[in-house]
Structure formats: structure tokens, C-alpha cells
TORTOR-627402 format. One record per residue (C-alpha): residue in one letter; y, z, x negated; residue number from 1. Coordinates in steps of 0.1 Angstrom, whole numbers, plus 2048, in hexadecimal, padded with zeros to 3 digits. Example, Ala and Ser with C-alpha at 12.3 -4.5 7.8 and 13.67 -1.06 7.14 Angstrom:
REM residues 2
<atom "A" <7D3 84E 785> 1>
<atom "S" <7F5 847 777> 2>
REM end
This chain:
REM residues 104
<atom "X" <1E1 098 95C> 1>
<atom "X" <1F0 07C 968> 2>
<atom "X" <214 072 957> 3>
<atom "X" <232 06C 96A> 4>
<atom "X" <227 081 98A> 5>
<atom "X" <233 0A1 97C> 6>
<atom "X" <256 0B1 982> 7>
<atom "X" <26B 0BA 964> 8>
<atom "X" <260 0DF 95E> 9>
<atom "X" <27E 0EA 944> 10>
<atom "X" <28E 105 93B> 11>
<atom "X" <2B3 106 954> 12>
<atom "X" <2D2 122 953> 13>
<atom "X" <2D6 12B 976> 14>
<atom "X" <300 139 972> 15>
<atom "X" <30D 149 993> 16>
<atom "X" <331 143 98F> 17>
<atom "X" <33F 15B 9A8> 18>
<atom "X" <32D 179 995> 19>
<atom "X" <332 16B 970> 20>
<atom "X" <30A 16F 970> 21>
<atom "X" <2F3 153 961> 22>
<atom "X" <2CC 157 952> 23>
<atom "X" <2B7 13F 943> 24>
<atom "X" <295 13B 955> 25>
<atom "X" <27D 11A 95B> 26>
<atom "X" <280 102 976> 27>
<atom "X" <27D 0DE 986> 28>
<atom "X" <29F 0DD 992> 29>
<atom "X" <2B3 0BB 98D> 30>
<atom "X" <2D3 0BF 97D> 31>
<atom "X" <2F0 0B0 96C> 32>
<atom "X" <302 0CB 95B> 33>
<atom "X" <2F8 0DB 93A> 34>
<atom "X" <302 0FC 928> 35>
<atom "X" <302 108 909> 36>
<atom "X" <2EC 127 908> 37>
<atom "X" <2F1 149 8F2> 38>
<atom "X" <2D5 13E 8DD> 39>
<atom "X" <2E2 11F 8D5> 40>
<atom "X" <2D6 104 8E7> 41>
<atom "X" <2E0 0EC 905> 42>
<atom "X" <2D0 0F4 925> 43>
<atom "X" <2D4 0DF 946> 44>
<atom "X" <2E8 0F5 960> 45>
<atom "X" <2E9 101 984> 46>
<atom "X" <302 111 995> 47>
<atom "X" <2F9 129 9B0> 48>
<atom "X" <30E 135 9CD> 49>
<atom "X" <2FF 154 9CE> 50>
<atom "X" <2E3 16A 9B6> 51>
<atom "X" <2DB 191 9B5> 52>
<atom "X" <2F6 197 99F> 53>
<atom "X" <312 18D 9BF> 54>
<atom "X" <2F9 190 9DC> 55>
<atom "X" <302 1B0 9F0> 56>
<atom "X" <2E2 1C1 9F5> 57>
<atom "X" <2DA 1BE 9D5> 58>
<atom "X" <2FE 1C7 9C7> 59>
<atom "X" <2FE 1E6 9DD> 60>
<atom "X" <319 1DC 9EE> 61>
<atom "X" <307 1D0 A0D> 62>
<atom "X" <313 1E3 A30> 63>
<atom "X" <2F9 1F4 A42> 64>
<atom "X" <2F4 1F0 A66> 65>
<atom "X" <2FC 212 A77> 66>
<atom "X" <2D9 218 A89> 67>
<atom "X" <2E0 23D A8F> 68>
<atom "X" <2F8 23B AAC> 69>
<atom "X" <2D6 223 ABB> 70>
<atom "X" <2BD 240 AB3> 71>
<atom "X" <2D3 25D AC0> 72>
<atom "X" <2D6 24B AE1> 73>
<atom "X" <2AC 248 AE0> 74>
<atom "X" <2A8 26B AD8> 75>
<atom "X" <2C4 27A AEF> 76>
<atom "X" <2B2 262 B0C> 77>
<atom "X" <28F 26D B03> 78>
<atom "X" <298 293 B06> 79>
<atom "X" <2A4 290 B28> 80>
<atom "X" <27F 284 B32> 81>
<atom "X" <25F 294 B39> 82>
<atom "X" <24F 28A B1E> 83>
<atom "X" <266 29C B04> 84>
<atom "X" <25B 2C3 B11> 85>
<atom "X" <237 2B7 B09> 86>
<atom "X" <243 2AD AE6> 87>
<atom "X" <254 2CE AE0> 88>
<atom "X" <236 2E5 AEA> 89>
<atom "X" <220 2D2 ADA> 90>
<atom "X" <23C 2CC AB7> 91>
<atom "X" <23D 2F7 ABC> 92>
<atom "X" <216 2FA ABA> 93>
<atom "X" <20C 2FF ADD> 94>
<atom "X" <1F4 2EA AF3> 95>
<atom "X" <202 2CE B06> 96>
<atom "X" <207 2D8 B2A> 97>
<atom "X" <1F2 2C2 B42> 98>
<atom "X" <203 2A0 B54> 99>
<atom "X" <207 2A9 B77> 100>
<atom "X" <209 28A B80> 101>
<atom "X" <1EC 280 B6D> 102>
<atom "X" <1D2 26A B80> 103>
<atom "X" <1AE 27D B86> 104>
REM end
């Protein structure tokens, strides 16, 4: 391998601050902070605005879009049409009645 092409692959302590939340994992990431980790040692540092420890789907915490008032509308629209007798009869067991408007 060529020397001096490579980036800095090092260990780093990601710490999201708004969460109190930091790990340790390896990375290329340029920084000038350091931290003193729980085993001892310095590590360089990055803050993060957000990680899955403050990101709301991950949290729980996320709110959901309300897609049932969308899908009532489709189903009370689709049982008003022709279609939706078919379904039934056939959803009961029976034979689908024939399309009378069906082309021949």
C-alpha cells in the first residue's frame, strides 16, 4: 500500500449531547476534541446533533401519521360501487356474478 493516501482509520467517541449518549466505534472523521474514555484512555471526539438514543422513531416517541381516517374514506367510497357486491359474494363463497356490461 501506498503511504500517505490513506485516511486516519481510529478509534472516535461519537457523544450525542442532547441525549447524554456517547459510544466508541472506528472512524475517519477529522476532529479536534478529545475525551477521556471509561477504559482509560483519550479518544478524539464528535459531537452529534442527533443519534438513536434522541432520534424519535427510534426513541418511540415519533407521531404516527393518522392513515385510518384516509382508508375509511377508500373503503366507505369502494362500497358504494359495483365492484364491492362482487367482492362480497365472492368474500361469502359464492361465484362471481357475470359483468353485464362486459364486452363479448
Amino acid at each position: 500500500m501506498k503511504k500517505g493516501i490513506h485516511p486516519n482509520y481510529r478509534p472516535v467517541v461519537f457523544q450525542d449531547a442532547a441525549a447524554n449518549f456517547s459510544f466508541l466505534t472506528r472512524s475517519c472523521v477529522e476532529t479536534d476534541d478529545t475525551i477521556k474514555w471509561t477504559d482509560g484512555q483519550e479518544y478524539p471526539l464528535y459531537k452529534l446533533e442527533i443519534s438513536s438514543a434522541s432520534h424519535p422513531f427510534f426513541t418511540g416517541k415519533m407521531k404516527l401519521v393518522d392513515t385510518t381516517g384516509r382508508v375509511q374514506k377508500f373503503q366507505d367510497k369502494y362500497k358504494n360501487s359495483r365492484y364491492a357486491a362482487k367482492a362480497e359474494v365472492v368474500a361469502k363463497g359464492g361465484a362471481a356474478p357475470a359483468d353485464a356490461d362486459a364486452k363479448k
